[in-house]
N, C-alpha and C positions, 0 to 999 in steps of 0.2 A: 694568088689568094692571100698569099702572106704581107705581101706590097701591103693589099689594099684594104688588110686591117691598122696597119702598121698608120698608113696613112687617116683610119677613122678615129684613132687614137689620139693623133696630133692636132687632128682637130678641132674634139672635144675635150682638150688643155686648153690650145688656145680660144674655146668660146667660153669656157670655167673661167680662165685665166682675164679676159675682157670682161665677163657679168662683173667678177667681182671689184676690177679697176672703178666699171661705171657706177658698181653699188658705193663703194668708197668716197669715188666724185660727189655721188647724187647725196649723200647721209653725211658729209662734209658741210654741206648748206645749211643754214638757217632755217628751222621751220616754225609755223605756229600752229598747237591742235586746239579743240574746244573739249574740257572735259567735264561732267557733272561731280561736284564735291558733296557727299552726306554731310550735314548737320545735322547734332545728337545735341540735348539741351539736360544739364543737368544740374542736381542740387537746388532748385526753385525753390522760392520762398514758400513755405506752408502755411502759411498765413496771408497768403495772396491767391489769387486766382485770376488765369489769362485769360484777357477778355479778347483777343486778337489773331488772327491765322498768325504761325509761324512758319516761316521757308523751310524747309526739310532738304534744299537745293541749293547748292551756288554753281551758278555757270563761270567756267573762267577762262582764259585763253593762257598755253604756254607755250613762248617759245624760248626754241632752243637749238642745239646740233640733229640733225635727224635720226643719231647713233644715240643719244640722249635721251630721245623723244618714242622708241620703241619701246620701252616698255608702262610708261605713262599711258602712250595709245592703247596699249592691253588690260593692262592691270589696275588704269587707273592711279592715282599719285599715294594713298597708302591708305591708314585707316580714317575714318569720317572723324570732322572737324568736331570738336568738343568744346562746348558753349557753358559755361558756369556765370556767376553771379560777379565775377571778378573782370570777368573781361567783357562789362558793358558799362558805360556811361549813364548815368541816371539822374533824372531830377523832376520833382512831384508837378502835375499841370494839376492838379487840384488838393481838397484835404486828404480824397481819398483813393486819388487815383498818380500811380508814377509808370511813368517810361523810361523803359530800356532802351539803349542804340546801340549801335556797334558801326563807324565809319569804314569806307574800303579800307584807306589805308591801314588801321589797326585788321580789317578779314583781311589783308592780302599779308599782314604780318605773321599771323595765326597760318596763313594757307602756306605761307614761304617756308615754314618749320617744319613741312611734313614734305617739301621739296627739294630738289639739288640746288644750294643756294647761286648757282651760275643761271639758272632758269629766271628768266622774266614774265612775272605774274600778271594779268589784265585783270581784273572784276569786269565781267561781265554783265550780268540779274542774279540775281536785285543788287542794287547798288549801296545799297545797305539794310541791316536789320534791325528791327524793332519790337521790340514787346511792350504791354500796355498790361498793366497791372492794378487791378484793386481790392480793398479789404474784403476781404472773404467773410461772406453775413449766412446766416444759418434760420434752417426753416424746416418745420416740423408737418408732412403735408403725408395723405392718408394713401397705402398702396393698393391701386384699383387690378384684381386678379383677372387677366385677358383670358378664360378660358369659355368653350364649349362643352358642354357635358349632355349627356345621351344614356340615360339607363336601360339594362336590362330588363325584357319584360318580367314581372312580377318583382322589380326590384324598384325602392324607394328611397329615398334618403334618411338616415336613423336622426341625421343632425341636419342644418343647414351648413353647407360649405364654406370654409375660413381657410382664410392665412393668418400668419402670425408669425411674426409680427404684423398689424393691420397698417401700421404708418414708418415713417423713417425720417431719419435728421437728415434734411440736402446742405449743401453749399456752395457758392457761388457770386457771383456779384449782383448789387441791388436791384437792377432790370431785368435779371436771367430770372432772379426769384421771385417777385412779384409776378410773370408771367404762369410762374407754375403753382397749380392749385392739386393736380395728384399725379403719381408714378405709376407706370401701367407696367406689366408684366407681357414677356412676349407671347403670341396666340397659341395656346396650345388647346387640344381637339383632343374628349376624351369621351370613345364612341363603346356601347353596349358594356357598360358598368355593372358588375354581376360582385367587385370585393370593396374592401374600403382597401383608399390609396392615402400616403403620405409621401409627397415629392417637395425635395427642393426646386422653387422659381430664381431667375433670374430679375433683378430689377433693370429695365429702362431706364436708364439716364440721359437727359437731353447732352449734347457737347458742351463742355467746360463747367460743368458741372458735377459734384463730387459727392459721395454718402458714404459712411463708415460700414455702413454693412449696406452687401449689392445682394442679396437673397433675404427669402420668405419661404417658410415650408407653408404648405397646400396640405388642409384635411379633406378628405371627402369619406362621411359614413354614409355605408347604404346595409340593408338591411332586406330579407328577402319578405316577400309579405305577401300574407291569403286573404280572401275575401268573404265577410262574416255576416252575421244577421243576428240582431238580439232583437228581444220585446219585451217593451218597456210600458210601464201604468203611466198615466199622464196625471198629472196634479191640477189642481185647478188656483188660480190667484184673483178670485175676483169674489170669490162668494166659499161660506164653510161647504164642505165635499157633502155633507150630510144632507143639505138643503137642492144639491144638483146632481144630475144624472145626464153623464156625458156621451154620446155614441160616435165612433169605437170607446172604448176608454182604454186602449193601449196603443202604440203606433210602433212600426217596427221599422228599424233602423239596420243599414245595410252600409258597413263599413270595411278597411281594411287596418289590418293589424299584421305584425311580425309574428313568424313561427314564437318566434320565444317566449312572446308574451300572450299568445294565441290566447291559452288555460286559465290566464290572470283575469280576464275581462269578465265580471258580473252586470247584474242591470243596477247594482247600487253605484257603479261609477258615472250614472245618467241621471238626467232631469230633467223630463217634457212636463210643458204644462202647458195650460189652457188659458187663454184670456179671450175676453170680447173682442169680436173686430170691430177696429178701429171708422168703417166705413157700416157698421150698423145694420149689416145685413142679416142676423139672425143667427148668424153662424160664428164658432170659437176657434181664433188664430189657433196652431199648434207651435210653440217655438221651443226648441231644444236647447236649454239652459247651460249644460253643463254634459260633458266627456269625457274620456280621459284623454291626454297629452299624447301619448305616445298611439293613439291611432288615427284615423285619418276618414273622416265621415264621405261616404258618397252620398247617402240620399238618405230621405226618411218619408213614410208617408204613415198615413193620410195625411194633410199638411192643413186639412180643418176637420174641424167635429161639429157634432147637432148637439143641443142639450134640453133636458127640461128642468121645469124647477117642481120641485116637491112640495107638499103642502100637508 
């Protein structure tokens, strides 16, 4: 039994002892891997705006020892490539438009400094980089609120709904801005409203387009509110009151109003009056002149009257 560990011993030396011969051989050779490079783009002109996709990628190929190449294959070659204003070529193709370049051989200069300089570099895609730049034009256009709203029963609005800021400065290049006429805020859904809300939104911005301020607060007043009835004289405009006799000669008016202002409502904050109708039939339009503001009329009737004249 002793043999014949003796011997399972000897033999996984010599199979330890060959793997690592043949690992040796084999990571001895030349290899080539493909690796993806980050590109990071920094310091841009602020007085420019890109009008162009930029690569965020460079494919590259390295070769090298296969002993070399193991931790490249894992870890990748180091930190992502950094791109400033310094290391691209430029020269204007119009008044108001310039391009950036960056040839391989300057990416594979840049790539070669974050590698073991013994490694042979390939550029792969893209085979070089460009940016396309132009003056940054400025535009004053109005913020349209994307929302849905949904009140509580017996609940109304005290105000109409606002943002505010209602518009915002964009910028961007002279085709991106001419196409935009307002900024939409993302859909937001606000169901069974019974308080007043104040939220900050977010603004919408199309791509490569830029605004100093990216929010709008959202009012929404509501207010809880009952349902009323006054009765009101009706006036007449066509003839002195002395001389006509109207039937009904009061119509009553069935509105809603807020708790809090429930108490404040008299009939002097109203105005019916009478005129002829217009079609001559014998009978006198009723039209409600005047309310107050802060309620919210449903109906009124009689919506005509009879009259005679006095003599």
């Amino acid at each position: 039994m002793i043999i014949k560990n003796k011997k399972t011993s000897v033999f996984v030396i010599f199979l330890a002892v060959s793997s690592m011969m043949w690992l040796l051989i084999k990571f001895s050779k030349e290899y080539t891997i493909s690796i993806e490079v980050p590109v990071v783009y920094k310091d841009l002109p602020v007085d420019k705006v890109l009008i162009n996709k930029t690569e965020s990628i460079i494919y590259i190929e390295i070769s090298d020892f296969g002993f070399e190449l193991i931790g490249p294959s894992i870890f990748g070659i180091g930190d992502p490539i950094s791109l400033s204003e310094a290391d691209f070529y430029k020269y204007k193709t119009s008044e108001k438009r310039t391009k950036w370049y960056l040839l391989p051989n300057a990416m594979k200069s840049l790539i070669q400094q974050n590698t073991d300089s013994k490694r042979r570099v390939d550029i792969m895609n893209p085979d070089s980089l460009i940016l396309i730049f132009e003056e940054k034009q400025v535009k004053k256009v109005k913020i349209v609120p994307n929302i849905s709203l949904q009140l509580a029963p017996q609940y109304q609005f005290k105000k109409a709904p606002r943002i505010q800021p209602d518009s915002v400065l964009i910028y961007g290049s002279v085709n991106q801005l001419n196409s935009i006429d307002s900024i939409q805020t993302p859909l937001m859904s606000y169901q069974n409203i019974d308080h007043s809300i104040q939220e900050e939104l977010t603004i919408v911005l199309p791509s490569n387009v830029e605004a100093k301020s990216q929010t709008t607060m959202l009012f929404i007043e509501v207010e809880k509110f009952t349902e009323a009835v006054i009765e009101v004289p009706i006036g007449l405009n066509f003839m002195n009151e002395e001389e006509v006799k109207i039937f009904p000669e009061t119509i009553k008016i069935r509105y809603t109003v807020s708790l809090e202002d429930f108490h404040k409502i008299n009939e002097s904050y109203f105005n019916a009056i009478a005129r002829v109708d217009t079609l001559s039939s014998g009978m006198l339009d009723i039209l409600l002149q005047k309310y107050p503001e802060n309620i919210q009329i449903i109906d009124y009737s009689p919506k005509v009257a009879e009259y005679i004249i006095l003599k």
